[in-house]
MINUTI-764907 format. One record per residue: residue in three letters; residue number from 1; x, y, z of N, C-alpha, C, CB in turn. Coordinates in pm, 1 decimal. Glycine has a CB too. Layout:
<nodes>
NODE | Ala | NUM | X | Y | Z | X | Y | Z | X | Y | Z | X | Y | Z
...
</nodes>
This chain:
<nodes>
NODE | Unk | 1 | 8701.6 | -7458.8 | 8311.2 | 8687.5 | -7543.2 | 8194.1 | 8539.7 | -7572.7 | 8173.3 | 8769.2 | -7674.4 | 8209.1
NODE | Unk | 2 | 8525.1 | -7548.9 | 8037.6 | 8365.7 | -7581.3 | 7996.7 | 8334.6 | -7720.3 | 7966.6 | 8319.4 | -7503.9 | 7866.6
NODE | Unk | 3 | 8232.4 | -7762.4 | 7921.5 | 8240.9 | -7856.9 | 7831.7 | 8105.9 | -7847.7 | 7755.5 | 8271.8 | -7990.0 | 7895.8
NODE | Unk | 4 | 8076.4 | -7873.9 | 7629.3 | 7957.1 | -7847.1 | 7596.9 | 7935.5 | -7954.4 | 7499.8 | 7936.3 | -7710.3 | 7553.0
NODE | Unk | 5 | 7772.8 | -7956.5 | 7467.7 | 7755.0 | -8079.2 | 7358.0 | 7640.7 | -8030.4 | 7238.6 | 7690.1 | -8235.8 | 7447.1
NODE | Unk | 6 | 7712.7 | -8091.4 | 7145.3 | 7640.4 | -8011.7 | 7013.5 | 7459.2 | -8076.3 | 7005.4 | 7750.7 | -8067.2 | 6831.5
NODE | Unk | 7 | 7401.4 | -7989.8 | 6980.7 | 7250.5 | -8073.0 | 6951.3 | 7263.9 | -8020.5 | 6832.1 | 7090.7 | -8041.5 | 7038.6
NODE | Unk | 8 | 7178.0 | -8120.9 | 6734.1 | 7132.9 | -8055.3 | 6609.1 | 6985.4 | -8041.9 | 6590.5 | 7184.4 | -8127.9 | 6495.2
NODE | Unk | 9 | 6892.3 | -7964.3 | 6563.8 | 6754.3 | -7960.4 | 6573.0 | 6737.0 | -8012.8 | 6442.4 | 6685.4 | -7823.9 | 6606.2
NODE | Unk | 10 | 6648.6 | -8164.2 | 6441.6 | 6657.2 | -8139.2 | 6251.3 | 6544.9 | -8079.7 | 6154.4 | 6670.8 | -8286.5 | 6176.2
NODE | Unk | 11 | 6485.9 | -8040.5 | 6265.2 | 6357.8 | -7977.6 | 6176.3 | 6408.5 | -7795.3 | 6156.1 | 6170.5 | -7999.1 | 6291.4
NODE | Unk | 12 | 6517.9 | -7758.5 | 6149.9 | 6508.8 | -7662.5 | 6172.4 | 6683.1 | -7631.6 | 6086.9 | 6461.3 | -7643.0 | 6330.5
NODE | Unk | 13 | 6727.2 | -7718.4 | 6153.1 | 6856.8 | -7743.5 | 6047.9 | 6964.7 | -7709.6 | 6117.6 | 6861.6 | -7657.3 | 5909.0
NODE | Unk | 14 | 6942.2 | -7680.0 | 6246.9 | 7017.9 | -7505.2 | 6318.7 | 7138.9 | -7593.4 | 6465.0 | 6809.6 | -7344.3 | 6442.6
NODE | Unk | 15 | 7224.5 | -7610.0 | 6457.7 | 7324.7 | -7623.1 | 6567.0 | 7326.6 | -7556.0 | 6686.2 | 7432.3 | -7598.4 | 6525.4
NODE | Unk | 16 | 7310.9 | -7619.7 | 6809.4 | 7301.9 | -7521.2 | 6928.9 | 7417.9 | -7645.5 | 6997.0 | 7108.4 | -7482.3 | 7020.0
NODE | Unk | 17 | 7472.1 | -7536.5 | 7095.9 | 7525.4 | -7627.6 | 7215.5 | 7495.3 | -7615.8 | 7386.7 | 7671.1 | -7611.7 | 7203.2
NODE | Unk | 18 | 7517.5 | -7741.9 | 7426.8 | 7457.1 | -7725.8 | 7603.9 | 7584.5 | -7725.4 | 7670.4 | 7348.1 | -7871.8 | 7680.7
NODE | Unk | 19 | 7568.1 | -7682.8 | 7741.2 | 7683.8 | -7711.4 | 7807.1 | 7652.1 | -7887.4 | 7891.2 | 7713.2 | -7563.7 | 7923.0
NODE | Unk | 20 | 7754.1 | -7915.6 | 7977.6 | 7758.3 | -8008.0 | 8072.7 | 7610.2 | -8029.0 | 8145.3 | 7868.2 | -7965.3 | 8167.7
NODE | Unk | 21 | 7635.9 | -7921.0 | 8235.9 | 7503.3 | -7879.6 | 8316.9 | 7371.0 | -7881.7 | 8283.5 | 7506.6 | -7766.8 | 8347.4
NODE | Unk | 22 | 7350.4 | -7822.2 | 8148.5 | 7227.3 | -7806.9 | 8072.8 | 7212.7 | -7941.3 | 7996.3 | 7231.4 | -7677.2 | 7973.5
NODE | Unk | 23 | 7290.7 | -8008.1 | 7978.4 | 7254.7 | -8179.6 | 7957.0 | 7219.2 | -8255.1 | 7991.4 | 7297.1 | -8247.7 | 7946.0
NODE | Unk | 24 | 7302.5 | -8242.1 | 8138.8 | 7269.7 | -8349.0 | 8222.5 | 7131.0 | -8306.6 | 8335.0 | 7416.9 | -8386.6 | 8303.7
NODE | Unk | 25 | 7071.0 | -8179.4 | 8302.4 | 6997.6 | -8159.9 | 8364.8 | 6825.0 | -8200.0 | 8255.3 | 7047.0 | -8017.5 | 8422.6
NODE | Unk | 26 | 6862.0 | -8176.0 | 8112.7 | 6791.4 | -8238.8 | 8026.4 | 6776.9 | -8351.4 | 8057.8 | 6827.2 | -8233.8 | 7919.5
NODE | Unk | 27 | 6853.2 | -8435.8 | 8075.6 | 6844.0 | -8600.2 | 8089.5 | 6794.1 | -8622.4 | 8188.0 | 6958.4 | -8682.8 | 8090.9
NODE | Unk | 28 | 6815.2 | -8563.8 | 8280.1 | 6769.0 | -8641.6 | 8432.7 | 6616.6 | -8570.2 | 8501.2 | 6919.7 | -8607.5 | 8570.6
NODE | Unk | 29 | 6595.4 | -8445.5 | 8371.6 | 6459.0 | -8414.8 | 8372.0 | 6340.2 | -8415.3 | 8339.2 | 6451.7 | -8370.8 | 8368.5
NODE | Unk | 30 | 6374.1 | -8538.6 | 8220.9 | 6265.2 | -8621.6 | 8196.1 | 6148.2 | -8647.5 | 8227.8 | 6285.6 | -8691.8 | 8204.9
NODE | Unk | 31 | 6060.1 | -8670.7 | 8169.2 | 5942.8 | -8695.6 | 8248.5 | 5928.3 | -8850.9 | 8286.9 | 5817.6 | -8645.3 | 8168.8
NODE | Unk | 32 | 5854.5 | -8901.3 | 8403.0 | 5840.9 | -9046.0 | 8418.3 | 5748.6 | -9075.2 | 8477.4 | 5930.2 | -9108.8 | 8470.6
NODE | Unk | 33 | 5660.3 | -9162.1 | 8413.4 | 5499.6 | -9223.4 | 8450.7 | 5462.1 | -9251.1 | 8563.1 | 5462.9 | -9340.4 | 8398.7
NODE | Unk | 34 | 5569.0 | -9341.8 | 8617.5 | 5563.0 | -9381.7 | 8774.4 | 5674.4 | -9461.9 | 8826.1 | 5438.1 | -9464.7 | 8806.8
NODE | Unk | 35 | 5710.6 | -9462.4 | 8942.3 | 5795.1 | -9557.2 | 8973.2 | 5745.5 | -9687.0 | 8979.1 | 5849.7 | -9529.1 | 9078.8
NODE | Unk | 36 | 5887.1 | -9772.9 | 8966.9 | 5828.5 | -9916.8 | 8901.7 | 5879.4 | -9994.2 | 9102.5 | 5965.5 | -10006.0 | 8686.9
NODE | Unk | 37 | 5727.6 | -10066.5 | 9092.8 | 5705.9 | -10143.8 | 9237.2 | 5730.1 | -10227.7 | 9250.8 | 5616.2 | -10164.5 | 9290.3
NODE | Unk | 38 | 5765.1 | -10312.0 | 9120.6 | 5839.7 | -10449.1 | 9147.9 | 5946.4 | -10452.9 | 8983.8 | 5692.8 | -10613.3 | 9168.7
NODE | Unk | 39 | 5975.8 | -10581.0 | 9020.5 | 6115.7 | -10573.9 | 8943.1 | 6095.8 | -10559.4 | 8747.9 | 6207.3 | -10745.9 | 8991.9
NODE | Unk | 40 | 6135.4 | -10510.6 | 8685.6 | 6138.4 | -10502.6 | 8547.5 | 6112.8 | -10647.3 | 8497.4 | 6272.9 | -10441.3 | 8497.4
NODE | Unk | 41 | 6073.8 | -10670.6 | 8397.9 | 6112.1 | -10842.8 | 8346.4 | 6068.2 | -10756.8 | 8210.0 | 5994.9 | -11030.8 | 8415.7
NODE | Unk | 42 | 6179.2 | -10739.4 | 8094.9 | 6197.0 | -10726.2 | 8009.5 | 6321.6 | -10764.0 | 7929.1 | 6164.7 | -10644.6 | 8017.9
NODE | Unk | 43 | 6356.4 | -10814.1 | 7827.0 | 6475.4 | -10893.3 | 7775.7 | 6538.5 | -10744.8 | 7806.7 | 6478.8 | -10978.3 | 7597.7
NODE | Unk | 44 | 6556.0 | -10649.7 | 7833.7 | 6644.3 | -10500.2 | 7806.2 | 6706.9 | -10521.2 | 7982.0 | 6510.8 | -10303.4 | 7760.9
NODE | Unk | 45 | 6610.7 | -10608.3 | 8061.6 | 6660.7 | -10597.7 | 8218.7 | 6713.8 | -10718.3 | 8265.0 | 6547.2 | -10561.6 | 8321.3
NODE | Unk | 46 | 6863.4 | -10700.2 | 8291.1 | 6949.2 | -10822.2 | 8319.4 | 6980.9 | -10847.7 | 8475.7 | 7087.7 | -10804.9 | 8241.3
NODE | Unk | 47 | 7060.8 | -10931.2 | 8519.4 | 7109.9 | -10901.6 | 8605.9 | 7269.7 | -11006.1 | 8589.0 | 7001.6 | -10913.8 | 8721.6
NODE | Unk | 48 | 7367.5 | -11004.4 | 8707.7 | 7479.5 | -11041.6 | 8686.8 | 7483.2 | -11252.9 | 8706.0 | 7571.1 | -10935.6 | 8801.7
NODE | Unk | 49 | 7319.7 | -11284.1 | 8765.5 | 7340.4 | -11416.8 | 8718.7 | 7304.5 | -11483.3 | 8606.8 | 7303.2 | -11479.5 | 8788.3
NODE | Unk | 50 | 7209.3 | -11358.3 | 8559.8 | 7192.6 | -11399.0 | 8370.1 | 7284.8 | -11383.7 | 8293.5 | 7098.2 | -11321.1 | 8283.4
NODE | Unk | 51 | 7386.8 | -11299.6 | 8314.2 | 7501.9 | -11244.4 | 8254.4 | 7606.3 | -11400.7 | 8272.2 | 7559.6 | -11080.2 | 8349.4
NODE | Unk | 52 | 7630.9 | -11440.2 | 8390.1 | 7694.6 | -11558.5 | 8408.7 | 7692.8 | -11679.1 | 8327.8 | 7663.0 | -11590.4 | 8509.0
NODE | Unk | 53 | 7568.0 | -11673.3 | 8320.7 | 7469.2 | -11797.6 | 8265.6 | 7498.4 | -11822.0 | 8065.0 | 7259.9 | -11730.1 | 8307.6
NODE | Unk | 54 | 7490.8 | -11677.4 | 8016.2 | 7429.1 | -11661.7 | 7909.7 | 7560.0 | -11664.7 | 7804.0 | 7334.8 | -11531.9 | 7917.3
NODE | Unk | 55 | 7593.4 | -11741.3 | 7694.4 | 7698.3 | -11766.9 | 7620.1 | 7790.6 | -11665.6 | 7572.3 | 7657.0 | -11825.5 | 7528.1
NODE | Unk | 56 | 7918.8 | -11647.8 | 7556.6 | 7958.6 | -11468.7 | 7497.7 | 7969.2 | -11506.7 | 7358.6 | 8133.7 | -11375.1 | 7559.3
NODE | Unk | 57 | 7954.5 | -11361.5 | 7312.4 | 7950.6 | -11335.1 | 7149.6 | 8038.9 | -11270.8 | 7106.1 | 7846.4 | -11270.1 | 7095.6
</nodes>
């Protein structure tokens, strides 16, 4: 069993597909600046006692 995922290029107009493998190897091959040495503090970085804390919507 395959599985594949559609990209669309939009400068180009043109449909290709990846498979599984070729996705997840896109994603996780990223490039990255540096590893981070201490903890994030950005509203995007939570944790589960802010989550506790924080009112639901």
């Amino acid at each position: 069993m395959s599985i594949a995922l559609r990209v669309t290029c939009p400068r180009a107009m043109t449909e290709t597909y990846r498979t599984f493998a070729e996705q997840s190897l896109h994603y996780f091959d990223r490039p990255h600046t540096e590893v981070p040495l201490s903890p994030i503090k950005s509203p995007a970085a939570w944790s589960g006692d802010e989550l506790r804390q924080a009112p639901e919507t």
